[in-house]
C-alpha positions in Angstrom: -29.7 -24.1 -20.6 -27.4 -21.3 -21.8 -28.3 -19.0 -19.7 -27.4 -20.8 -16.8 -23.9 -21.6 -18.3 -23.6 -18.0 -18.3 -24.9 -17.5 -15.2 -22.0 -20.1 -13.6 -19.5 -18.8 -15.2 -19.7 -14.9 -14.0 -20.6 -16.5 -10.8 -16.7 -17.8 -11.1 -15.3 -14.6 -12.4 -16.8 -13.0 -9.6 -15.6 -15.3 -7.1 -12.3 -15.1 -8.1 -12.1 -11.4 -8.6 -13.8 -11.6 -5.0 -10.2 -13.3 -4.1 -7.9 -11.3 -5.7 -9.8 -7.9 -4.7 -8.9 -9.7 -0.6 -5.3 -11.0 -1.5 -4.3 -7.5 -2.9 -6.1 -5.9 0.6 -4.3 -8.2 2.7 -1.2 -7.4 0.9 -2.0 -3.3 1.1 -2.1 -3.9 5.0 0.9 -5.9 5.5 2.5 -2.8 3.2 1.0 -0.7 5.5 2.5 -2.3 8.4 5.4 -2.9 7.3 6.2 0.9 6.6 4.7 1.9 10.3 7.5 -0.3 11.6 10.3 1.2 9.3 9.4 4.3 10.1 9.6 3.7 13.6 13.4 2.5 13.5 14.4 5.0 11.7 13.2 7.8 14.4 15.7 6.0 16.9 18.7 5.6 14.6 21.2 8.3 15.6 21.2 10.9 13.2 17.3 10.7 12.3 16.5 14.0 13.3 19.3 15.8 11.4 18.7 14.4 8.0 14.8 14.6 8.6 15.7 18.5 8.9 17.5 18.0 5.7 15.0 16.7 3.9 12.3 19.4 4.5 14.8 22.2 4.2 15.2 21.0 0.7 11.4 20.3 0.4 10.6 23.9 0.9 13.2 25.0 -1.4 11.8 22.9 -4.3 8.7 24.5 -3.0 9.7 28.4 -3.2 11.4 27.3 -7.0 
């Protein structure tokens, strides 16, 4: 008889580890998506280009420090 209490309750804690482990995947691709689309908005703002130059010109200099 104890050994099947056991048994049900890591069948639980697996179940709901199960969950979370699919809630925090759901979340990572809604992140995910979410980014894509900032990304994109920026590239049409006016302006994008000039500070995306900015920001790798100081990336290489960090770099050559």
């Amino acid at each position: 008889m104890g050994v099947q209490k056991n048994i049900a309750k890591l069948k639980v804690k697996v179940d709901l580890i199960t969950q979370n482990l699919q809630r925090l995947i759901l979340e990572e691709q809604q992140t995910r998506k979410l980014l894509i689309n900032v990304a994109e908005i920026l590239k049409v703002m006016p302006g994008y280009k000039k500070a995306l130059d900015k920001v790798e010109a100081a990336k290489e200099k960090k770099k050559d420090e």
